[in-house]
KOLMAR-38158 format. One record per residue (C-alpha): residue in three letters; residue number from 1; x, z, y. Coordinates in steps of 0.2 Angstrom, whole numbers, plus 5000, padded with zeros to 4 digits. Example, Ala and Ser with C-alpha at 12.3 -4.5 7.8 and 13.67 -1.06 7.14 Angstrom:
2
REC   res     n     c1     c3     c2
REC   ALA     1   5062   5039   4978
REC   SER     2   5068   5036   4995
//
This chain:
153
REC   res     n     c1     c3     c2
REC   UNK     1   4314   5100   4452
REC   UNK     2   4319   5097   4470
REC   UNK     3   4326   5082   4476
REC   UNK     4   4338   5084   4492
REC   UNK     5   4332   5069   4505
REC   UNK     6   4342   5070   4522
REC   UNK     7   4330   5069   4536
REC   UNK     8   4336   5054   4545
REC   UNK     9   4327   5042   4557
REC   UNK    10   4327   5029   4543
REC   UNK    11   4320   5041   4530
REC   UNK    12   4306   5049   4542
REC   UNK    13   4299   5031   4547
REC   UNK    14   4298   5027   4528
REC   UNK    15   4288   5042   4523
REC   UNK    16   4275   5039   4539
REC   UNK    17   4272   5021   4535
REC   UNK    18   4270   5026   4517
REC   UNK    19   4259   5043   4523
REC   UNK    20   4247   5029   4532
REC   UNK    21   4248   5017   4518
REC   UNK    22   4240   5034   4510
REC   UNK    23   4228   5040   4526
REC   UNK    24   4221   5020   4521
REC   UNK    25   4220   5023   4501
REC   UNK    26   4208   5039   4503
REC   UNK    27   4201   5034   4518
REC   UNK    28   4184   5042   4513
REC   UNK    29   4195   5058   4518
REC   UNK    30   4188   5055   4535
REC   UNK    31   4171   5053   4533
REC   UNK    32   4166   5070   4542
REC   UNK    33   4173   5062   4558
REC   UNK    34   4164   5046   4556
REC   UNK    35   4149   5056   4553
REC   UNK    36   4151   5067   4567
REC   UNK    37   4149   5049   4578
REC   UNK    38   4131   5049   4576
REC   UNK    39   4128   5067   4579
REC   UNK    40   4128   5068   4596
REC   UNK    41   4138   5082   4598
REC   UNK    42   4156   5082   4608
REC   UNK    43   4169   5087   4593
REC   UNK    44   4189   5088   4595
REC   UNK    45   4201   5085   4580
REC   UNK    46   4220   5089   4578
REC   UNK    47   4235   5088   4567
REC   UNK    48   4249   5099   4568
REC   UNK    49   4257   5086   4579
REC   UNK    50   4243   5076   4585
REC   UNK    51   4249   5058   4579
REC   UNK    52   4247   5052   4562
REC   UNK    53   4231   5061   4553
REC   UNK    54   4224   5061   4572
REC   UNK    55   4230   5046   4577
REC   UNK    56   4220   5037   4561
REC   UNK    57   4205   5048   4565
REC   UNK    58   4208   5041   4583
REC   UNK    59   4209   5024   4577
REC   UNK    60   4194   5023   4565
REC   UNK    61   4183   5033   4578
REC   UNK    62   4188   5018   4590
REC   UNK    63   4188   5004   4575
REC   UNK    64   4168   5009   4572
REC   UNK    65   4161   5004   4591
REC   UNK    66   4172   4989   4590
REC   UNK    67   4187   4991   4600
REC   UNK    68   4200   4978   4596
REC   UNK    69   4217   4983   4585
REC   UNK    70   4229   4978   4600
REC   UNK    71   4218   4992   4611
REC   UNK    72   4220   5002   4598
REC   UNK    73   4241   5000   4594
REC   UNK    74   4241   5002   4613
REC   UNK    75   4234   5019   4616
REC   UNK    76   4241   5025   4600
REC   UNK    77   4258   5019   4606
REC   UNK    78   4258   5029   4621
REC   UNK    79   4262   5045   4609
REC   UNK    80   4279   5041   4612
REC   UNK    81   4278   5045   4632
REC   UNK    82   4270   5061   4629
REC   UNK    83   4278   5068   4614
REC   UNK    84   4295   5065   4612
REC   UNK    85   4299   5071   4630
REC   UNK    86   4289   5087   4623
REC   UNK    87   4297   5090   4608
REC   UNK    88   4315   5088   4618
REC   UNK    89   4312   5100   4631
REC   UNK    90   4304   5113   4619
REC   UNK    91   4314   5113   4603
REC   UNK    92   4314   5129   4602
REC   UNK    93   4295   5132   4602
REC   UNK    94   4291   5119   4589
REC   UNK    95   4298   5115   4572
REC   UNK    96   4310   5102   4579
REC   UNK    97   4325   5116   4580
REC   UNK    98   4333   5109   4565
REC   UNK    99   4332   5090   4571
REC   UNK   100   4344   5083   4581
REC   UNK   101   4338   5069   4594
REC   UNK   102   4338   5055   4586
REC   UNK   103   4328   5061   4572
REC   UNK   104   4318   5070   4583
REC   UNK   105   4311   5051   4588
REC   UNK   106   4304   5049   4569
REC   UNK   107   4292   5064   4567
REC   UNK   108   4289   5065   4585
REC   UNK   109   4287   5050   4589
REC   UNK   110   4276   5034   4584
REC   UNK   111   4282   5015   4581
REC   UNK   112   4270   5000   4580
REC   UNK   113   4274   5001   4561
REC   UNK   114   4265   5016   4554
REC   UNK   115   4245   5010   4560
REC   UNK   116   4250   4992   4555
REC   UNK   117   4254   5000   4538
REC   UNK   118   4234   5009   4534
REC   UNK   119   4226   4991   4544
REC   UNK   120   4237   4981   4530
REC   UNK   121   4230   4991   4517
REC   UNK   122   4213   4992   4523
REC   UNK   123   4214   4973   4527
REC   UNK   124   4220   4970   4508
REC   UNK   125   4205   4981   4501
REC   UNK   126   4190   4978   4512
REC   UNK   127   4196   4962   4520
REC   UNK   128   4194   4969   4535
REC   UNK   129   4190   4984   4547
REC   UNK   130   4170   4980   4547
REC   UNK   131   4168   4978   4528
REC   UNK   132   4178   4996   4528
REC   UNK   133   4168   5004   4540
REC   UNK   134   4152   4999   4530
REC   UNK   135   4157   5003   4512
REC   UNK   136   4164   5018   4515
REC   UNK   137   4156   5024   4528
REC   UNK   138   4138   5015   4528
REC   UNK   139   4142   5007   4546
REC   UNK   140   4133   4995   4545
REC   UNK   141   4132   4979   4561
REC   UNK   142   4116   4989   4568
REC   UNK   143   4125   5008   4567
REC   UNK   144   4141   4997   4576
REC   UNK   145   4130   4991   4589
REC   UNK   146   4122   5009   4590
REC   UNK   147   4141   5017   4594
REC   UNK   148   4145   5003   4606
REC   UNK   149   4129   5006   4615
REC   UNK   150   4134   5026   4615
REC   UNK   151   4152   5027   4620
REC   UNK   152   4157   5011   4628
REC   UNK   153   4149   5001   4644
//
């Protein structure tokens, strides 16, 4: 059975805070990235539109050395300068040619919303970012001071 949703902006931003709300629940889904942090090896990853599976990867590799959640919200935040202009002026390259603007700001772009979402959900199950980063991951205060040492100065 198929259930006929109309893609509006409203509908769009429900499913991506809900899809974060998610990214948070199996977050152990990213543990090959985290892993790939001590490996000391330059790696890339990517999503189809390089903003909500990337931009939690982006935000739990930058979470692990420390970097502060308003940092964080910030660069993730600039999506909206780079991608929505992108989508606009190539709708018919990408798999926006069935969206009209307004929609097109949903998918493509990002609100403070959908990150807030998984960091609610991981504050509500870990308490915060630092207990999740060692469950999960085996982070632990001496591998954090480790990554800060490694990728910040």
């Amino acid at each position: 059975m198929t259930t006929d949703v109309k893609l509006t902006p409203e509908t769009t931003a429900r499913f991506l805070v809900e899809s974060n709300k998610n990214f948070a629940l199996n977050i152990q889904r990213f543990q090959p990235i985290m892993d790939a942090l001590f490996d000391g090896e330059p790696f890339l990853f990517h999503c189809t539109a390089g903003k909500d599976r990337t931009g939690m990867s982006a935000s739990r590799i930058l979470t692990a050395p420390n970097v502060d959640r308003d940092a964080i919200m910030n660069d993730y935040l600039l999506t909206n300068k780079y991608t929505i202009p992108y989508y606009r002026a190539n709708k018919e390259k990408t798999q926006m040619l069935a969206f009209d603007d307004n929609v097109i700001n949903e998918p493509g772009g990002v609100k403070e919303e959908y990150p807030q979402a998984a960091f609610n959900t991981i504050d509500s199950i870990y308490g915060n970012s630092a207990t999740m980063l060692e469950k999960e991951f085996g982070i632990t205060p001496k591998k954090r001071q480790e990554l800060i040492k490694k990728y910040t100065y």
